[in-house]
C-alpha positions in Angstrom: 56.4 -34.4 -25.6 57.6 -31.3 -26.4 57.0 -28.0 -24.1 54.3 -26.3 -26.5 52.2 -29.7 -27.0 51.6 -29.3 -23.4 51.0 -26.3 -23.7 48.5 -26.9 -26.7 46.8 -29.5 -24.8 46.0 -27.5 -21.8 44.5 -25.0 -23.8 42.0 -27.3 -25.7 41.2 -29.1 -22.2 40.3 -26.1 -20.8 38.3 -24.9 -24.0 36.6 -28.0 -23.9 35.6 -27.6 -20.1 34.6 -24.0 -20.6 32.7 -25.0 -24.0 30.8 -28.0 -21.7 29.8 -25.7 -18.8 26.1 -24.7 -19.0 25.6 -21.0 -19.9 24.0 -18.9 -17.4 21.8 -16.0 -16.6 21.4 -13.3 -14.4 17.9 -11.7 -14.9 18.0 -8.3 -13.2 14.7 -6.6 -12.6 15.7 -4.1 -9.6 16.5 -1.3 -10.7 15.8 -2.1 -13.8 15.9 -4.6 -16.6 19.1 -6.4 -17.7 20.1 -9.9 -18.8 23.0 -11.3 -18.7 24.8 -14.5 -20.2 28.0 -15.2 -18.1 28.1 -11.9 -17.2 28.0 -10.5 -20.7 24.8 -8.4 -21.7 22.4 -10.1 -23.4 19.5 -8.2 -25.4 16.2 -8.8 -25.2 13.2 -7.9 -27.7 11.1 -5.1 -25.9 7.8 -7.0 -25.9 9.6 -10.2 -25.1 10.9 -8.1 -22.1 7.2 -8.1 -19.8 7.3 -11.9 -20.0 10.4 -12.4 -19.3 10.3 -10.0 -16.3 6.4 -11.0 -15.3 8.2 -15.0 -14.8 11.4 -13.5 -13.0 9.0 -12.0 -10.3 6.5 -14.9 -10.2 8.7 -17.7 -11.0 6.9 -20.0 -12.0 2.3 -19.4 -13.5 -0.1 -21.1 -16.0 -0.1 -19.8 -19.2 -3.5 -18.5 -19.0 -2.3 -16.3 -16.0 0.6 -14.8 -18.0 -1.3 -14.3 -20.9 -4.0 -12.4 -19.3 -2.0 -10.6 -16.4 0.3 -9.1 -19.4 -2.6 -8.6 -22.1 -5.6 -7.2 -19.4 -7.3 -5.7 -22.3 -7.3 -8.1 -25.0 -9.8 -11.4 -25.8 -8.7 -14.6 -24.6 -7.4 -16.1 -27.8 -5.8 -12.7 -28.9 -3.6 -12.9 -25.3 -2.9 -16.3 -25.8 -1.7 -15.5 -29.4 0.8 -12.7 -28.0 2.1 -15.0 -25.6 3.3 -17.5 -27.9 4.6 -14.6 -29.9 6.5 -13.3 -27.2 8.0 -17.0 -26.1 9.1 -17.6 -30.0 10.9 -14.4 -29.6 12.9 -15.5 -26.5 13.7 -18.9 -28.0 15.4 -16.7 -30.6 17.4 -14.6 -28.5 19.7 -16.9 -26.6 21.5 -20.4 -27.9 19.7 -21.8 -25.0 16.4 -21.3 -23.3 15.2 -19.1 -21.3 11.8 -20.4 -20.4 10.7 -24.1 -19.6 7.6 -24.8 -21.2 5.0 -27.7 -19.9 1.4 -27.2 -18.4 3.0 -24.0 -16.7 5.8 -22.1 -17.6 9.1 -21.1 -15.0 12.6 -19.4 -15.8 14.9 -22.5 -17.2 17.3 -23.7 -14.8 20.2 -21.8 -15.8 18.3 -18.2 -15.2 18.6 -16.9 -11.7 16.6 -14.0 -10.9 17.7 -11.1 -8.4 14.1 -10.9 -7.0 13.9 -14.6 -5.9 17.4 -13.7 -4.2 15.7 -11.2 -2.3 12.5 -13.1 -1.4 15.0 -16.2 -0.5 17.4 -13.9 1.4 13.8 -12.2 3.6 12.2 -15.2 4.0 15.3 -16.9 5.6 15.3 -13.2 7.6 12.0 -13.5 8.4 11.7 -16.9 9.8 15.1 -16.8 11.4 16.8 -19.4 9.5 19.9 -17.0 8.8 22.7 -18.0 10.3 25.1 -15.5 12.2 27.4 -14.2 9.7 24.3 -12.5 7.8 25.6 -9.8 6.5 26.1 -11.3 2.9 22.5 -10.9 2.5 22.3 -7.6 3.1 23.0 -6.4 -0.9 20.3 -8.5 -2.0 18.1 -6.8 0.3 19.3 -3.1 -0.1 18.9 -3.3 -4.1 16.6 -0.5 -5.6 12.9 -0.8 -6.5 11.2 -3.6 -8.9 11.2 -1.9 -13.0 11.6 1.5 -12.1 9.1 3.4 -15.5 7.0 0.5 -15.9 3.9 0.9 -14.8 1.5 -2.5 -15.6 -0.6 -3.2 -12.7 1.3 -6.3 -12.4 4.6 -4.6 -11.7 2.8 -1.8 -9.2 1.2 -4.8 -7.6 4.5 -6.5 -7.0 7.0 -3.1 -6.8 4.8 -1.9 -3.2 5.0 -6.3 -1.8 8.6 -6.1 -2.6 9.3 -2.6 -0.7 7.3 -4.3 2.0 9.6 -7.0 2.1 12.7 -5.5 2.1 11.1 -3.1 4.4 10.5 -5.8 7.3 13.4 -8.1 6.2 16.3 -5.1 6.9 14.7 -4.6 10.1 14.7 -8.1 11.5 18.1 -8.0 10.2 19.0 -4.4 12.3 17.0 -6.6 15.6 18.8 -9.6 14.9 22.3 -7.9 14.7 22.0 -5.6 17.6 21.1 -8.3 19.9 24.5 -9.8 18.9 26.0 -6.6 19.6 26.9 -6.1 16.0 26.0 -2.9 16.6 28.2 -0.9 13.7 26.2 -3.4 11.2 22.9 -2.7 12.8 23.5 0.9 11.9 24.3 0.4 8.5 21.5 -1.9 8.1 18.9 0.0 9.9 19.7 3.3 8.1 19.1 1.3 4.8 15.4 0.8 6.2 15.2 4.3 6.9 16.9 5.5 3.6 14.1 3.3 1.8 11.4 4.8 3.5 11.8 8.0 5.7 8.6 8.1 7.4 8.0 4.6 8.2 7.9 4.6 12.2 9.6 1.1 12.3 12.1 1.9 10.6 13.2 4.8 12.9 11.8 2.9 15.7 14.8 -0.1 14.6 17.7 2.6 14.1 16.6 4.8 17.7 17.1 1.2 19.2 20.4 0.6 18.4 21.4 4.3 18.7 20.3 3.2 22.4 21.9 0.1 22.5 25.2 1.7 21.9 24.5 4.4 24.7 24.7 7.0 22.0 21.8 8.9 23.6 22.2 12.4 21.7 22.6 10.3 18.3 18.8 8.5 19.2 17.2 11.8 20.5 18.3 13.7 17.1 16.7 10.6 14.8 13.0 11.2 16.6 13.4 14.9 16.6 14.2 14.4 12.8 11.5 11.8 12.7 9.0 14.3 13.9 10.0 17.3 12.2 9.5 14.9 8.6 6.4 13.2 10.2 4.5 17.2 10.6 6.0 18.4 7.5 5.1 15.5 5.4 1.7 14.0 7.1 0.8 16.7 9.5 1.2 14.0 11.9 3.0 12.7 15.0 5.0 10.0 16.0 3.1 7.5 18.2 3.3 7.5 22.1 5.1 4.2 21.6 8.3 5.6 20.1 8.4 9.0 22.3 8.5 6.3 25.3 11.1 4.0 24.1 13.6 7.3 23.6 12.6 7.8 27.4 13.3 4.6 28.9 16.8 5.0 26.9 17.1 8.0 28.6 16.5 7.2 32.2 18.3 4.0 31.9 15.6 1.5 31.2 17.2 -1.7 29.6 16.6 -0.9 25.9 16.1 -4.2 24.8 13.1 -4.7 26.9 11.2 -1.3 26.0 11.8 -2.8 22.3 9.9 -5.6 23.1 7.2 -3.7 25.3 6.8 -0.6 23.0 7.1 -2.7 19.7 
């Protein structure tokens, strides 16, 4: 068989694999909204959009909770109407579907969604299933916020349980890695936390404790005074008695692990 036969038939193997190979999707809704189809953009009618995103975030819901979460205002039958408008359009705008239809309706299988990446990447956090090497989940839990301009109820709903998430999940992570003396990773991770949300105390609270932990003393003391200059500025508040006496104990020499655990 001659040299550019081969050649030929590799080609139209490979064309046939690729060709057989289930499309898929990336549905990203941090940040904002994008689809994808193998990593080229896909677009999406603007109405079509809320359901699309609405099932991204909940992942699977009856079709009376879509339709009256994403038309509040309108009559029963009226919602239900626009929803089937809206999953007509959807079926039109990919060759294959987007949305599995039956008593309840859920992304198809070959749509991955970034915010059940996160939820899957802080739950595992959360209930300490993670194994050492961790630090691949820290993207998915440093993303930015859910549909930034949209402003249903729904998506406010969901944008503040989301922060919360990431919120408590990057700080297990910061715990989790300076008690493996991973400390430089701890940093990076706890400053995320603290870059999300300036005057949450726990946050500080994580990033003082490995400041601590590596004996950088004057690095921990500067994070509370700047703590406490935000906190008055901002709240007219202080920081609680809690964190003043864990930068105390790191100062006299207390082991810093235990006044984490007594002060936390």
């Amino acid at each position: 068989m001659a040299v550019h036969e081969v050649s030929q038939d590799l080609r139209s193997g490979a064309q046939e694999t690729e060709a057989a190979r289930p499309a898929r999707y990336a549905l990203r809704l941090l940040g904002g909204f994008a689809l994808e189809r193998d990593g080229r953009s896909v677009a999406v009618p603007q109405g079509a959009r809320r359901l699309l995103a609405f099932l991204g975030v909940r992942q699977r819901c009856a079709r009376w909770e879509a339709a009256g979460t994403l038309w509040p205002g309108s009559h029963e039958e009226r919602a239900r109407a626009n929803l089937r408008t809206m999953l007509w359009r959807l079926h039109r705008a990919t060759p294959e579907p987007l949305v599995e239809e039956d008593d309840r309706l859920a992304l198809a299988a070959g749509v991955t969604s970034d915010v059940a990446t996160l939820g899957a990447a802080a739950a595992a956090l959360l209930t300490g299933g993670v194994p050492a090497g961790v630090s691949v989940g820290v993207p998915a839990l440093a993303t930015g916020e859910l549909l930034p301009g949209w402003y249903d109820d729904w998506v406010l709903t969901e944008r503040e349980r989301l922060r919360q998430t990431q919120l408590h999940a990057l700080e297990a992570l910061a715990e989790r890695l300076t008690a493996q003396g991973r400390l430089s990773e701890a940093v990076q991770v706890a400053l995320t936390a603290v870059h999300l949300e300036p005057l949450r105390e726990s946050a500080t609270r994580v990033l003082i404790g490995v400041h601590l932990a590596e004996r950088n003393l004057n690095e921990a003391v500067r994070r509370f005074e700047l703590f406490r200059a935000d906190l008055g500025r901002e709240l007219g508040i202080a920081p609680t008695r809690w964190l003043e006496q864990l930068v105390r104990a790191g100062l006299t020499g207390v082991t810093v692990p235990e006044a984490v655990r007594r002060h936390s």
